[in-house]
C-alpha positions as CSV (number, residue, x, y, z in Angstrom):
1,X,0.0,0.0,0.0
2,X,1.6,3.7,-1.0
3,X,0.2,6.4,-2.6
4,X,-2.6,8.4,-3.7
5,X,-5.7,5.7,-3.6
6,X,-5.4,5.6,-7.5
7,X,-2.1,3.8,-7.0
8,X,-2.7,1.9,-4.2
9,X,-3.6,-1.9,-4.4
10,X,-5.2,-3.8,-1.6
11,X,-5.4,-7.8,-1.0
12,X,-6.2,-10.6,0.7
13,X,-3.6,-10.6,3.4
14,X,-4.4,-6.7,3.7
15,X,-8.1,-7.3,4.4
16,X,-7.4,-10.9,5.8
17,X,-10.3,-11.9,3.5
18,X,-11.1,-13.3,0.0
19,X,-11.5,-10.2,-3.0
20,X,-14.2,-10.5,-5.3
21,X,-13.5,-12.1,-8.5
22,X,-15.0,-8.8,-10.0
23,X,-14.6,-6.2,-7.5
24,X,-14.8,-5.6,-3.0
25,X,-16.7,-3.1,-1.4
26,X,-15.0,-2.5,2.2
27,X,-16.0,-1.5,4.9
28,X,-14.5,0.2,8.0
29,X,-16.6,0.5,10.9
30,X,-16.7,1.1,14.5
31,X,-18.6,-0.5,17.4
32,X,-21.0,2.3,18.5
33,X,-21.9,3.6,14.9
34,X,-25.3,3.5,13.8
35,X,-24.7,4.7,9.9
36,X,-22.4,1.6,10.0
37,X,-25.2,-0.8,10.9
38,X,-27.3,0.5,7.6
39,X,-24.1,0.4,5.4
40,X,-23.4,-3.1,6.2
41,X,-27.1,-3.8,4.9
42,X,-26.6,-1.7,1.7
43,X,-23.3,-3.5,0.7
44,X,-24.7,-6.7,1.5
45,X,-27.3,-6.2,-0.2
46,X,-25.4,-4.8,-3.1
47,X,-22.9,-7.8,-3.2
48,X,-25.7,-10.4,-3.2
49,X,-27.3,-9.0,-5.9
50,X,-24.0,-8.0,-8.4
51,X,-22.4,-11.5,-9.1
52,X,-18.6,-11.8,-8.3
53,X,-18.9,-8.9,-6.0
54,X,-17.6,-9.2,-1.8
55,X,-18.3,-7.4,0.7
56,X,-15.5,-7.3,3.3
57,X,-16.2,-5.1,6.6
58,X,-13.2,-4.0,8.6
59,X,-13.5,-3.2,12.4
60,X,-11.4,0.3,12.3
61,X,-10.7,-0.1,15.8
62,X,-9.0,-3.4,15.3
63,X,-7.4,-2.8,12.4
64,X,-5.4,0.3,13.4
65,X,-2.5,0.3,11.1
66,X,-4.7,-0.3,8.0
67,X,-6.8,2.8,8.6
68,X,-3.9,4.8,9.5
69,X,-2.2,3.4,6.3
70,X,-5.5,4.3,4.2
71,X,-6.1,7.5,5.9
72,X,-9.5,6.7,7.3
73,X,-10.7,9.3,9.3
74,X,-14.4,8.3,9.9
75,X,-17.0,5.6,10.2
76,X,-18.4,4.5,7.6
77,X,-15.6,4.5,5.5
78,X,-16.1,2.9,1.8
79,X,-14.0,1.6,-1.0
80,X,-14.6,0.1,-4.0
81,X,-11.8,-2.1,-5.0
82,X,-11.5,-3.8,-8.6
83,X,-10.7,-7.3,-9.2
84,X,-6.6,-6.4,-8.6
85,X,-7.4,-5.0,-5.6
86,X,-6.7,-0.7,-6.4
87,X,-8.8,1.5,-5.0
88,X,-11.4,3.1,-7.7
89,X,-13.5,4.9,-5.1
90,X,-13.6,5.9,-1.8
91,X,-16.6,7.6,0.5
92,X,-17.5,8.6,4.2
93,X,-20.7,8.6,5.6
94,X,-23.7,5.7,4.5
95,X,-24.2,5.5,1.2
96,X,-27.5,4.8,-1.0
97,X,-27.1,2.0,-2.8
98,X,-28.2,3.5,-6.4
99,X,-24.4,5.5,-5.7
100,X,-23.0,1.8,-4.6
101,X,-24.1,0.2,-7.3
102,X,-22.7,3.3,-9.7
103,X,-19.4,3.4,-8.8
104,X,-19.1,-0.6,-9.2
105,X,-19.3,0.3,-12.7
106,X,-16.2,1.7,-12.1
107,X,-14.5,-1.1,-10.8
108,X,-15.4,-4.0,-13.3
């Protein structure tokens, strides 16, 4: 990981879970955070209903070194990784899923 999110590449060992075979929507969240609860459901939703598409959810807390590496400042925190693993889009705060399922487009 290195770089502006354009250059950076994310995988497996990174998120300590499987990638999509099309693209990974992941998400950092904290205990207490109620947005995080209704992005969960959005990207699970989302990932169910786009074939190859995972949904990996991060506990920020937990996972110090990856946020700080990432520069995640706040919970929800979303990227949209392609099948490689780089980072094609990145947003804070719950999403809608109409803006989820647009920037997939993005990644595959």
């Amino acid at each position: 990981m290195r770089g502006r999110d354009e250059d950076r590449r994310l995988d497996a060992a990174d998120l300590r879970a499987e990638l999509g075979e099309r693209a990974t929507l992941v998400q950092f969240s904290s205990a207490f955070c109620a947005p995080c609860r209704a992005t969960r459901r959005v990207l699970g939703e989302v990932a169910r209903l786009v074939p190859g598409v995972a949904h990996v959810e991060i506990d920020a807390e937990a996972r110090l070194e990856l946020v700080r590496a990432l520069d995640v400042v706040a919970t929800p925190t979303v990227l949209v990784l392609d099948a490689g693993g780089r980072i094609v889009r990145r947003a804070a705060g719950q999403p809608r899923k109409a803006d989820v399922i647009a920037a997939l487009g993005e990644a595959v």
